[in-house]
N, C-alpha and C positions, 0 to 999 in steps of 0.2 A: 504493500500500500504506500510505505514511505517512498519506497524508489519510482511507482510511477507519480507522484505527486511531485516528485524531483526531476523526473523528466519532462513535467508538462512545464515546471519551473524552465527549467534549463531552454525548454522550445518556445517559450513566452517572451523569455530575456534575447531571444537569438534573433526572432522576429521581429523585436521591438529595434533591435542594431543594424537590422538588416533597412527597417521602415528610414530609421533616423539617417543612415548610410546614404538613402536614395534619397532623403529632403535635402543632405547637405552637398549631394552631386548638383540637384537640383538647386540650389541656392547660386551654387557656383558658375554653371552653365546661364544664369541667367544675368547675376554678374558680369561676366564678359560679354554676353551682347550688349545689356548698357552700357559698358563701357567702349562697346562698339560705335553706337548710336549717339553717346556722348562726341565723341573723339570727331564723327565723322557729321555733327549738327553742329556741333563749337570752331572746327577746325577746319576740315577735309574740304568739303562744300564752300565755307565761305570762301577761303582762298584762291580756292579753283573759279570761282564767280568773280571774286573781284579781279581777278588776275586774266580772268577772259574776257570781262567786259574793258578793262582797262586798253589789253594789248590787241583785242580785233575787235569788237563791238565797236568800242567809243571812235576807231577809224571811221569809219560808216556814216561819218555826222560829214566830213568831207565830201560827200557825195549827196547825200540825201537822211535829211531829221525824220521822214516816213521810215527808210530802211532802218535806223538807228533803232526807234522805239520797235518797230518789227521785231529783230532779234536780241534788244535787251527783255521783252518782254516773255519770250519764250525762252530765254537762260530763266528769267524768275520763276515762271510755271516750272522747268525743270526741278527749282528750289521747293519751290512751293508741294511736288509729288514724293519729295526726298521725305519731308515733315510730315507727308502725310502716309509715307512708306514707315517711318519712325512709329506712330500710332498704330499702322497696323499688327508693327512688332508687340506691342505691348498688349493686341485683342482689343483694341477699341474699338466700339460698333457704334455708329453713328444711325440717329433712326430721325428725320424729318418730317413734321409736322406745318399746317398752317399752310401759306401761300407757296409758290413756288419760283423762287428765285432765278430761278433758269430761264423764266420768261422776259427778265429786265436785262440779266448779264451782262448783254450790249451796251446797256443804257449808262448815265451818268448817277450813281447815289451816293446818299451818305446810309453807313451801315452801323447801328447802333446796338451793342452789345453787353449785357449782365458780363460783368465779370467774377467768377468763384474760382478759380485756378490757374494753375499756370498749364495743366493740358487743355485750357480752353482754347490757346493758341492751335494746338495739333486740331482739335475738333472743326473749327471752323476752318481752317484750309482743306480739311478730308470731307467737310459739307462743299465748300464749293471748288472743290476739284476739277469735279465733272459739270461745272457750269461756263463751258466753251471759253473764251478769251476772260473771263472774271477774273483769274488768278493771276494774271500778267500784268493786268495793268489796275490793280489796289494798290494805293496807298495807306501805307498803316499809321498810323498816330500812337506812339509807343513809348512810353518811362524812359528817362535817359541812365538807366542803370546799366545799361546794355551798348550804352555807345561806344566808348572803348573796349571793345574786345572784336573780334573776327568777326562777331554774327551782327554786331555795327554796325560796322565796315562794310558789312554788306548792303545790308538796310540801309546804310547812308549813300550806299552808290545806287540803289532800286530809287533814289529819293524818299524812302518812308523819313518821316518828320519827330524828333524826339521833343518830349515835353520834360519842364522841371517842376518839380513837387512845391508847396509854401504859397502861401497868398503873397505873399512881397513879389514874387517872380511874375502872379499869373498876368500883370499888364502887358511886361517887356517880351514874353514867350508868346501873348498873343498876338503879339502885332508882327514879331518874326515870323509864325505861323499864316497870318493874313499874308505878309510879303511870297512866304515860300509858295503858296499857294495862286497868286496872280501870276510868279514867273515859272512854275512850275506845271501845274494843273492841264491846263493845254496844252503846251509844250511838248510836254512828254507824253500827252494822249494818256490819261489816268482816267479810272472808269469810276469806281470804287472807294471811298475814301471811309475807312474802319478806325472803329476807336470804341473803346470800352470808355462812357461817358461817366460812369461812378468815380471813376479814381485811382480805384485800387482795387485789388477782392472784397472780397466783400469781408473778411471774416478779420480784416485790418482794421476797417471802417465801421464796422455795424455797430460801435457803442458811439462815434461821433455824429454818423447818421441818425440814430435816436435823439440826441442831441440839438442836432440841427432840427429836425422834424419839432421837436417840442418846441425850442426858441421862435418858430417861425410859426407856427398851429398851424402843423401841416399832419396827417394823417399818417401815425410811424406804420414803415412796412416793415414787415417779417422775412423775408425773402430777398430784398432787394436793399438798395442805398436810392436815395431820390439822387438823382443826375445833376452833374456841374453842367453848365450851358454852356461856356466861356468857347469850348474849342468848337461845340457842334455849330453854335452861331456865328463864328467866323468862318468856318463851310459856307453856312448859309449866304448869310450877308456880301462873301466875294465870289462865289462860286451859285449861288441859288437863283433861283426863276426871276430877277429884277432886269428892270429895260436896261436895255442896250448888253446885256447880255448874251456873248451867242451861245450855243452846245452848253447848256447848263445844267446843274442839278436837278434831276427830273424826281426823284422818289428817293423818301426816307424809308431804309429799312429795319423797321425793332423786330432781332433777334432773341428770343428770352432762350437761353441755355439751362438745362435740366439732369442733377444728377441723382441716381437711385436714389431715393429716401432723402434727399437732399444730403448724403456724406461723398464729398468731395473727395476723390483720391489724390494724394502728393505725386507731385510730379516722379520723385526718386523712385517711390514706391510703385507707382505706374510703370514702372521702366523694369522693373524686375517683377512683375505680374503678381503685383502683392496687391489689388484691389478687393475693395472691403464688398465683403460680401460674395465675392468672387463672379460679381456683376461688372461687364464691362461698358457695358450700353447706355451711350448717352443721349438722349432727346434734344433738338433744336428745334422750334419753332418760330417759324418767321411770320409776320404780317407786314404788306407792302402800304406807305402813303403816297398819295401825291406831295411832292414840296408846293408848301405856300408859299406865296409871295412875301404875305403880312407875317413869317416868321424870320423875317429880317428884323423885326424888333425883336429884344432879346428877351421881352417881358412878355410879348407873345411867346414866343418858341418856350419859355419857360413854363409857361401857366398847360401849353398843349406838353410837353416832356414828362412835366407832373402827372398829368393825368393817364399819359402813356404807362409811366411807372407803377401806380396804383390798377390798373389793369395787370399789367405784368407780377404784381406780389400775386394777386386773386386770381390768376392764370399757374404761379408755382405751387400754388399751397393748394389747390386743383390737381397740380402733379405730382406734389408726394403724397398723395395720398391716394391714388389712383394707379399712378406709374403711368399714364399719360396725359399726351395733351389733347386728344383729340381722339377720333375712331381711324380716321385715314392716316395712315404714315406710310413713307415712305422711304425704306432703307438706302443707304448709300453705300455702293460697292465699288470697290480699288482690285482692280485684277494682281493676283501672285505676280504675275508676269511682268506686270508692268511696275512692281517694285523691285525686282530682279532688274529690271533692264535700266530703272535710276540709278542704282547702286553700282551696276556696272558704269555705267554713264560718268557718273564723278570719282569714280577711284580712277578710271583710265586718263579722264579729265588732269585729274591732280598730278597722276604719275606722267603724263606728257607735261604739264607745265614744268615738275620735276627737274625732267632732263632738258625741255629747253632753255632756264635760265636759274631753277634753283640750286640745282647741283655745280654749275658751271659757277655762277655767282659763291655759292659757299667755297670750292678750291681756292677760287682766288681771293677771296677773303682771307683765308689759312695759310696761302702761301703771302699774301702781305705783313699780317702779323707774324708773321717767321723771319720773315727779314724784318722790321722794323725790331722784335726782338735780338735776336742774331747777327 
């Protein structure tokens, strides 16, 4: 009796090493693809774009500004399928709700977005992927936390526009933004102009937004931050439906973003497939406006944002409790294939810029300080 109660022991304990053996392969194995995905969204990618646009793209302005935005804007949709190859690595499933954005794509918006993560970014490129030219020519509106480093650099050469945090800044950033905007906008044939209007995430904000909501007897939301105006009305105001305007802002778009149960996964932990719940599926829901004219006052566009927001809380708190938004949705799919064929795209990218001028460049760097040493 004692010896089989010892063997059942001994087959318990063997089990339990063999279980623990396979989570920490498992741990490890997922480890190095983030660290893949890292290396090759921080590094790989951006250099190989800035380094391409720099050395044949921005040639192309010598000939023709149509040819120019042509092929800078399909390097960025290349970007843009990399990020969105990133998410698929991690099982993100993307399921869309509300209007359908792919019928405006063309057209000229502003795209307004909840912010609660930092894979909000990967969500919304892997929604509008598949929405023909959308991904090439958006301009993002984006925290200058990011400006100095690679994926900056990039952004700063796509023209996305960095904003800075503090009420002391928001005059001198808006009117830089107003400027980038007049010489930019057309120019560069921009469709799309995205920005998360809260601020921050939400989970930064939510106790100043209560705050603010009470100081001002505005209606606190549960789900959301009521929107800064500053940046979307300088959209408006230089970019929006006003005379003499040509090719202008035709349609606002509020995006509400939606995650399980409202628990948000961390970027890190998305990356090594540690999402709560072991749900990956995120809801997007969009509703299209027309641009007004009369939200050129910013007391207009504010009093309508308001109200847009307060829809948007009673449209989340509808979805965590339900798990959707609506009856029709509409999943969004990224072929295997065609995150294979990214990935080869910029590693080949990177390894010919390489050998055309970074390896050659590094020798003779080395052989300089050899002799200036020596």
């Amino acid at each position: 009796m004692n010896n089989s109660l010892e063997v059942r022991k001994m087959a318990s304990a063997k089990d339990r090493s063999m279980d623990e053996s396979s989570m920490d392969l498992k741990k490890i194995m997922a480890m190095i693809g983030a660290f893949y995905w890292l290396v090759m969204t921080a590094l790989i990618v951006p250099v190989a774009c800035v380094a391409t646009c720099i050395l044949f793209v921005t040639p192309l302005l010598l000939f023709s500004r149509p040819l120019f935005n042509k092929w800078e804007h399909r390097v960025c949709r290349m970007v843009n399928d990399h990020w969105v190859s990133a998410g698929q690595y991690t099982g993100l499933n993307v399921v869309e709700y509300g209007d359908d954005i792919g019928k405006i794509s063309d057209k000229r918006c502003l795209f307004l977005a909840n912010h609660l993560g930092l894979v909000d970014h990967f969500i919304l490129m892997t929604s509008m992927h598949n929405k023909y030219n959308l991904t090439g020519r958006y301009l993002w509106v984006i925290y200058n936390i990011w400006k100095y480093t690679p994926l900056g650099m990039m952004w700063t050469a796509h023209g996305n526009f960095f904003v800075n945090g503090g009420a002391s800044k928001r005059a001198s950033v808006l009117q830089t933004f107003r400027e980038h905007l007049r010489s930019q906008y057309w120019k560069q044939d921009y469709g799309f102009v995205v920005m998360y209007p809260e601020g921050s995430r939400l989970f930064l904000i939510k106790d100043s937004s209560a705050r603010f909501a009470e100081k001002n007897g505005l209606q606190p939301l549960k789900h959301c931050a009521h929107p800064r105006t500053g940046a979307a009305h300088a959209v408006l105001s230089e970019c929006g439906p006003q005379p003499g305007c040509e090719n202008p802002i035709e349609y606002i778009v509020d995006c509400t973003l939606g995650y399980p149960k409202g628990e948000v996964v961390e970027l890190g932990k998305a990356m090594t497939g540690e999402w709560p719940n072991n749900d990956t599926t995120v809801s997007v829901h969009y509703r299209i406006h027309k641009a007004d004219p009369a939200w050129a006052d910013e007391k207009e566009l504010q009093k309508w944002l308001y109200a847009r927001y307060e829809e948007k809380d009673q449209l989340l708190d509808e979805f965590y409790r339900t798990g959707r938004f609506g009856e029709d949705s509409r999943p969004v799919f990224f072929p295997f294939s065609r995150a294979i064929l990214v990935q080869i795209f910029w590693v080949a990218l990177f390894y010919g810029h390489y050998l055309l001028w970074m390896k050659p460049l590094t020798v003779l760097s080395y052989r300089l300080l050899i002799a200036l040493l020596f």
